[in-house]
N, C-alpha and C positions, 0 to 999 in steps of 0.2 A: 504494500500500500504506500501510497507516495505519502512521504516525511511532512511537505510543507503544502498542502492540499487537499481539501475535502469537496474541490469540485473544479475540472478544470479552470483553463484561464479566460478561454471565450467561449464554448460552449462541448458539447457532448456528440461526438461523431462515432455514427454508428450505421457501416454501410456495407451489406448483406448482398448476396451474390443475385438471389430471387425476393427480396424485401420479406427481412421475417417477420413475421407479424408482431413483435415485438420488439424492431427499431424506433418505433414511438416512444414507447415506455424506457427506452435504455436514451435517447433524442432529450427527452425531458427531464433527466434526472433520476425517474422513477426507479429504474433499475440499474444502480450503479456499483453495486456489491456483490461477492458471490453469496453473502447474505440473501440480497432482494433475488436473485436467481432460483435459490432454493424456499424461496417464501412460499406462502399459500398461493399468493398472485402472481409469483416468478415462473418461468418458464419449468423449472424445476431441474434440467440438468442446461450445460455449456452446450451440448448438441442443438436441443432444443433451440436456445439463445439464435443457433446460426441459420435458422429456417432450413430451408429445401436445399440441396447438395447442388453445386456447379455443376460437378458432374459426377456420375455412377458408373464406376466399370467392375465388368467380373468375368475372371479368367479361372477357368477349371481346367481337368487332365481326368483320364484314367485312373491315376495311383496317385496316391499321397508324394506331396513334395513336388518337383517337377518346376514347370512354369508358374502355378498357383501363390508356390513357397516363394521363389524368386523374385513376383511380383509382390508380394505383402513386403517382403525385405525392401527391394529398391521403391517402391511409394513412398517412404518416408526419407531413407539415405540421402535420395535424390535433392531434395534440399538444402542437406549440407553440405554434401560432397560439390554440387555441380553449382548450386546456386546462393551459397553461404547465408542459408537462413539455421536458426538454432530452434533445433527438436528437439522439443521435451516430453518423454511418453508419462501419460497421464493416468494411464486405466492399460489395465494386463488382466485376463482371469481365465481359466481353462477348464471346461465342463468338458470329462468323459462320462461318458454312460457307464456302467457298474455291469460286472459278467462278459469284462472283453479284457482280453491282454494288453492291451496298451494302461486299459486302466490300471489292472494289476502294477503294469511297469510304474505308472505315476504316480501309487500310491505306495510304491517302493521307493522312488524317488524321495517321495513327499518325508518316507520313514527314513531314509538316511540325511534327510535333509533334520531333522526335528534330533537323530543321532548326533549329527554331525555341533547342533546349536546346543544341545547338551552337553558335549565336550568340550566346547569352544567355554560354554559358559563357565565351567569350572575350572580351568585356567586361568578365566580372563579373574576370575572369582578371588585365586592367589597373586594374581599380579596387583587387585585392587587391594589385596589385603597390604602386600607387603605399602604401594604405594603409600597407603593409608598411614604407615606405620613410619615410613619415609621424609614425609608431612608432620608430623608429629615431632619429629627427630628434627627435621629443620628448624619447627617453631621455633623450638625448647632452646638450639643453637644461639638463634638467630637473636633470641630475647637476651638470652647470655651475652653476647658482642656487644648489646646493646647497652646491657648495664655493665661492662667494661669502658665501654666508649661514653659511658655519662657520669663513673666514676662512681655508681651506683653499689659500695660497700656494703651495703646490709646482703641483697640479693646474692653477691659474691660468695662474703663470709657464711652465709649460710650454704650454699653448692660446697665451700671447703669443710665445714663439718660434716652436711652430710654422706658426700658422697668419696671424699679423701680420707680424714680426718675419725670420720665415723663408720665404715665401709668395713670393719672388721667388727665391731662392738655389737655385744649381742644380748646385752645388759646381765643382772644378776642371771649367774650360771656360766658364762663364758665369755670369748669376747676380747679385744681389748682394752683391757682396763683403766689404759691412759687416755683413755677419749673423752676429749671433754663432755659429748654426751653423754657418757659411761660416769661421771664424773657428778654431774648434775644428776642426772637419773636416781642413781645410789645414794645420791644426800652426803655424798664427800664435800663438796665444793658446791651447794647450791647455783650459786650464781655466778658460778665460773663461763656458763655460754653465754648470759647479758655481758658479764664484765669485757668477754673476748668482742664483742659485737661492740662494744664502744669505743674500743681500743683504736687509734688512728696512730700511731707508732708505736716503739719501745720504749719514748720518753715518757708517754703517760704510766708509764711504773716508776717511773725516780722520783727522786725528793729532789729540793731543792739544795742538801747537799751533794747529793750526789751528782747532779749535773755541774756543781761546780767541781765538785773534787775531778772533775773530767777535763774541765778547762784550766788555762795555763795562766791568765790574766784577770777572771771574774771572779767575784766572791759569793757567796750562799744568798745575799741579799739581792741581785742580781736576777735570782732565779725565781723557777715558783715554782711549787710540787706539784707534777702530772695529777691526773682528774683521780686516776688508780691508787697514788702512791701509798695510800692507807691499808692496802691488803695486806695480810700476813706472805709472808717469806713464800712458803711454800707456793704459796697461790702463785704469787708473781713469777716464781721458776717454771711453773707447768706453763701460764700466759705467753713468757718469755720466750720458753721452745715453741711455742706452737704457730707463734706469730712471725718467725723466724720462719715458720716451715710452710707458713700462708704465702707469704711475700714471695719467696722460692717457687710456690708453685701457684700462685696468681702471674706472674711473667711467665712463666712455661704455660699454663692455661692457657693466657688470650695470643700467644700464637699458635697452638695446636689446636683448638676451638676455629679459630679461622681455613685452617688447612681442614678437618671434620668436614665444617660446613662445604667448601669446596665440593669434597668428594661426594657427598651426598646428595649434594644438587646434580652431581653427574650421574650419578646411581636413578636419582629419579628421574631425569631428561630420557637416561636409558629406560626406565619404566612406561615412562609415558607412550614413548614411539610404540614400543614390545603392544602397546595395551590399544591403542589408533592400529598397528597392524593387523593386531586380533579381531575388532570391531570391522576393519574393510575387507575380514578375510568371512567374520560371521554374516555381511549382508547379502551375497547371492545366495546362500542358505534361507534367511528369512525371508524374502523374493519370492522363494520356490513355493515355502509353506503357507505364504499369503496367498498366493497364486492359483496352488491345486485346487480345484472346486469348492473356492472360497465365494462365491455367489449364493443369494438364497434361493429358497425353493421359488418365489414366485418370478423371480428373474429369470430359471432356467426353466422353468415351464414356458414361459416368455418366449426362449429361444427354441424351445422344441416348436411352439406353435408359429412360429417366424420361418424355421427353416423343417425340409423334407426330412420324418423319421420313420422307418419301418420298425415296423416290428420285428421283435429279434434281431434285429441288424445293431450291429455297435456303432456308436457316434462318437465324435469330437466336436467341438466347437471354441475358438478360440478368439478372443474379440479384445484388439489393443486401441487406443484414444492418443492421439498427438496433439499438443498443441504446438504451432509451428510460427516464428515469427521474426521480422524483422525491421528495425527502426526506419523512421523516416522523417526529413526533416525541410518545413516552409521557408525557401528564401526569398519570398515576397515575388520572386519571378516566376519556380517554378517548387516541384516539391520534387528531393534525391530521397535515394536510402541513405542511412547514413549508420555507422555503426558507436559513434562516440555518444555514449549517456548523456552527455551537458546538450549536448545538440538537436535529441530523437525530441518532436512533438508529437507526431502520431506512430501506428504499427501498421502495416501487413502482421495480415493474422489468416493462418490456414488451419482451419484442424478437420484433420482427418482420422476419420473412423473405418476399422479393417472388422473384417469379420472374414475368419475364416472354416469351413465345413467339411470334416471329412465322415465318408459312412463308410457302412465295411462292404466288401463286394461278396460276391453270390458265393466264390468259392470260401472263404473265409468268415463267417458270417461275424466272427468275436474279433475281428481285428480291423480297427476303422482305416488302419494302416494299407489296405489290400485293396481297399476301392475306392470310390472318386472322392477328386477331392475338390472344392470349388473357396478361390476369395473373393472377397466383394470390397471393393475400394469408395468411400464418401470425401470426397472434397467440401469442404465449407467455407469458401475464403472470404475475409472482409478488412476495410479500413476500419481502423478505430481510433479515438485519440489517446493521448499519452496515461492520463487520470484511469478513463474506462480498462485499458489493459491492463494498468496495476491492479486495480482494484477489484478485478475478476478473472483475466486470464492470468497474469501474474500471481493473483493470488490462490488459483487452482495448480499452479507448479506450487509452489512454495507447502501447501498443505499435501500435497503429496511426499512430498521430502519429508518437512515433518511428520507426518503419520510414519515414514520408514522409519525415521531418529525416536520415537516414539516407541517403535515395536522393537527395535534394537536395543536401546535402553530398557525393555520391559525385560527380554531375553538377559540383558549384560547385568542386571541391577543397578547401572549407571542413574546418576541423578544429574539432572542439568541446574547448576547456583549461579549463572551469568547472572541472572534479575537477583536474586537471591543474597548474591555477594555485594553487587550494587547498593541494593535496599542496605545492608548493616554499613556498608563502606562510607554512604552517605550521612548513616545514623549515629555513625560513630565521630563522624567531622563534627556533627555536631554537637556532639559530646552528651545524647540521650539517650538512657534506656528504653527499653519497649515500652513500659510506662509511662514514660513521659514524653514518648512518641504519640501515646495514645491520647495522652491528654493533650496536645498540642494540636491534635486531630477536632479533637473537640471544640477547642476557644477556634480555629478555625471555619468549622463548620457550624459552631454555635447551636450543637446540639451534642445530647447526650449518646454516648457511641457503647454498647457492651463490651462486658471485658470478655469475649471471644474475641473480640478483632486484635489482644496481643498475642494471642494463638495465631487466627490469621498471620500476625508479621512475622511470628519468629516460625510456621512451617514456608514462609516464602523464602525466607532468607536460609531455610536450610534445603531448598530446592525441591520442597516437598507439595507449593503450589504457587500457582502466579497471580499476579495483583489481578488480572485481569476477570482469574476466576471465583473470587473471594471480596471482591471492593468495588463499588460502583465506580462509573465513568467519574459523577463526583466525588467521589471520596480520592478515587485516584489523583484529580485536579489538587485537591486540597493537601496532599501529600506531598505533591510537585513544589506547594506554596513554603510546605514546612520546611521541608529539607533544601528546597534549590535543586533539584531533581527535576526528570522532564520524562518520566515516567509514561506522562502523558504526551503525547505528540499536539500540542500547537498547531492548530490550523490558520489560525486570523493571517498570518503572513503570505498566506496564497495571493496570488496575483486576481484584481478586481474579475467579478462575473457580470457578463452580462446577457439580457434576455428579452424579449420581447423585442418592445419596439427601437429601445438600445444598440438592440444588435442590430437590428435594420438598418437603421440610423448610422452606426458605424462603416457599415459596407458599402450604402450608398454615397456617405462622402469619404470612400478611400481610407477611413480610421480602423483599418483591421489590424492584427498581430499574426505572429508566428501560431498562431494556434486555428486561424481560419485556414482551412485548405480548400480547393477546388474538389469536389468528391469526384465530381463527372469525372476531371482528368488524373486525380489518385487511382483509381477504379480502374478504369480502361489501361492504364500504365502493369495495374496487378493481373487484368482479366490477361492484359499481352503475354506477361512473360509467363502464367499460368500454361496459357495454348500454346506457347510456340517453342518457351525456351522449357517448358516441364512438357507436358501433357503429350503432345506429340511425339517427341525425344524418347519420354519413356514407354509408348507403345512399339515403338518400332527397334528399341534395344532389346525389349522380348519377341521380335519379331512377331508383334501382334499386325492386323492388318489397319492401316489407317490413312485418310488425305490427306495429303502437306502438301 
């Protein structure tokens, strides 16, 4: 969906190869979402959207494969290969009939595929774990360097008791003994771990004679007894060694704690790719198992009563959706294609719909593989403007992808925290807990908000759900206001609309923009290179018969 836009810049173009009956309603606004598409009053699929097909062709054979296969393949190819338009398949689903060997095979496929995502998952299962653990280990690092680098002694001193200092001690019963935890613990030296924790030198154990008996020139008077100096003897000699053996190994710390981290950032760089490899090795597996007679019953009744089935005879049926497209752009002279984003106002838009049929022949009756097999090719091509293709064709790729990362993530247990990280990343600049995120929400909206909605924020920010599915459009606004977040996408900055008699007005005295195009000659420029440089080309490379 476009960023800075909630409705083009001069108006909505929407132009259909046979006028579908519903370029009025897409003309007007009415239908400018894959929302309003799938409404009660939308057309209900993108097909529908494209009215009557350009054109219908359908090549059969004898036997499965053949010409049939080769044509469903080069129909779509052909657009990017020969005429650099970008395919994006949209719809895949494969209905065999049940009691034929092909199906067999596919529901063998389907079973090494569902194998194969069971495997995949349990690896990927230990690489999240260890990552997990990886994360962890850097935090911990990372906070450490941090309280090095800010001088931050308490934090410090407490990692050298517990984890040097303390790392043998295993209190009354064993242990060593000389630990100042060991030390404290046992009611030897109470306050020997405060005392050490305050400790900022050796000097805070002396008196003030004894810092003089150390200089060569100053007298007692001079001085002044460290914060310590009052301890008993013994005390100061265990403080004395210990503090001795801090300082030693706080300078060996904060450069071996930097080398650590290093290596583990590379540990996990390595993890991640190992875990991206696993996931683009798991998607043609999920593909598969989405794929095999993933359609419902009322669909595939549909398609038996669409297409010829005998009885007893085994079928296939196999039906892919493209949407196929490429930029174009008004230079007030004339309109190009043009492939730079900054530049595209409107699209070329084709989508083509395959359906292909295979039944099984007389000698084979269980194998659809043995007799004819027939494709059927739908052209639907149109101009559209820049707004309408994001916002419907655009956003029918884009939920297909998502649905994949979806069922991929369902499979991996991956959780997606991009919005999630965001959300705390912002809440934490501004230095609020979830509560008083909550109440912030409230003097904003100037209403009373349930304490569910700190559930809401903390499963969003643990990627467990999206603002979008849990917060209304305004509550999302009012988020945007707290934090300085943009959560919500801003539309007012769209470039002016205009309508009615506006737009008239504008065209007749010459006041148009890059967003007006001439449809007559967009149209005719796509219907040409349709007939001459596709449509033609590709019957006569199958050696189909045709006039040119």
């Amino acid at each position: 969906m476009s960023d800075s836009e909630d409705h083009p810049g001069f108006g909505y173009v929407f132009k259909t190869a046979n006028g579908s009956k519903w370029e009025s309603d897409v003309r007007s606004g009415k239908i400018n979402s894959l929302e309003d598409v799938r409404s009660d009053d939308g057309p209900g699929s993108i097909k529908d959207l494209m009215g009557d097909p350009w054109k219908t062709l359908k090549v059969k054979s004898s036997t499965r494969g053949g010409p049939p296969y080769g044509f469903a393949i080069n129909s779509a190819d052909r657009f990017d290969d020969d005429l650099e338009y970008t395919v994006e398949k949209v719809e895949e689903s494969v209905y065999v009939s049940p009691d034929s060997q092909l199906h067999n095979q596919l529901m063998q496929q389907h079973q090494n595929a569902e194998q194969r995502v069971k495997e995949t998952k349990r690896n990927l299962s230990q690489l999240l774990k260890q990552k997990h653990m990886l994360e962890h280990d850097i935090r911990k690092l990372r906070s450490r360097i941090e309280d090095i680098q800010e001088g931050n002694e308490t934090r410090i001193k407490a990692d050298f008791i517990e984890l040097v200092d303390g790392a043998g001690a295993a209190g009354q019963g064993g242990g060593d003994r000389a630990a100042l935890k060991f030390l404290r613990d046992q009611n030897i030296y109470p306050s020997i771990v405060a005392d050490f924790n305050e400790m900022g030198s050796i000097d805070d154990l002396k008196t003030a004679k004894d810092k003089a008996s150390e200089s060569d020139d100053k007298s007692e008077e001079d001085f002044e007894d460290g914060k310590l100096a009052h301890l008993p003897a013994n005390v100061k000699a265990v403080l004395r060694k210990k503090y001795a053996m801090y300082e030693k190994w706080k300078d060996m710390y904060g450069s071996e704690i930097q080398r650590k981290l290093r290596e583990l950032k590379g540990e996990l760089k390595g993890l991640e790719r190992a875990i991206e490899e696993t996931e683009e090795y798991l998607e043609p597996y999920v593909r598969d198992m989405e794929m095999i007679n993933n359609r419902s019953q009322s669909q595939l009744a549909s398609d038996l009563k669409r297409h010829i089935q005998l009885r007893g005879y085994s079928s296939m049926f196999t039906e892919r959706e493209y949407i196929i497209y490429r930029g174009l752009k008004n230079t007030g002279e004339d309109v190009r294609v043009t492939d730079d984003e900054d530049e595209i106002t409107h699209y070329r838009v084709v989508f083509l719909h395959q359906v292909h049929a295979n039944l099984a022949g007389g000698a084979e009756p269980t194998d659809p593989g043995q007799g004819p097999s027939v494709v059927k090719v739908f052209w639907h091509p149109a101009i559209v403007d820049k707004f309408t293709f994001e916002n419907i064709f655009q956003a029918r790729i884009d939920e297909v992808e998502k649905d994949l990362r979806l069922k991929i993530q369902d499979y991996t247990g991956e959780i997606d925290t991009k919005q999630g990280e965001k959300l705390k990343k912002a809440r934490h600049k501004k230095e609020m807990s979830v509560a008083d995120l909550r109440e912030a929400l409230e003097e904003e909206l100037e209403e009373t908000l349930p304490l569910e909605v700190s559930a809401h924020i903390r499963r969003v920010e643990d990627g467990l759900d999206e603002l979008e599915h849990v917060f209304s459009e305004k509550q999302i606004k009012a988020l945007d206001e707290v934090l300085d977040s943009d959560f919500h996408k801003e539309s007012d900055s769209g470039p002016e609309f205009y309508d009615g008699i506006q737009e008239k007005l504008k065209i007749f005295t010459g006041q148009i923009d890059e967003y007006v195009v001439d449809e007559g000659t967009a149209w005719a420029d796509l219907e040409h290179e349709m007939k001459f440089e596709y449509y033609y080309d590709l019957k006569i490379s199958l050696g189909l018969f045709t006039m040119k």
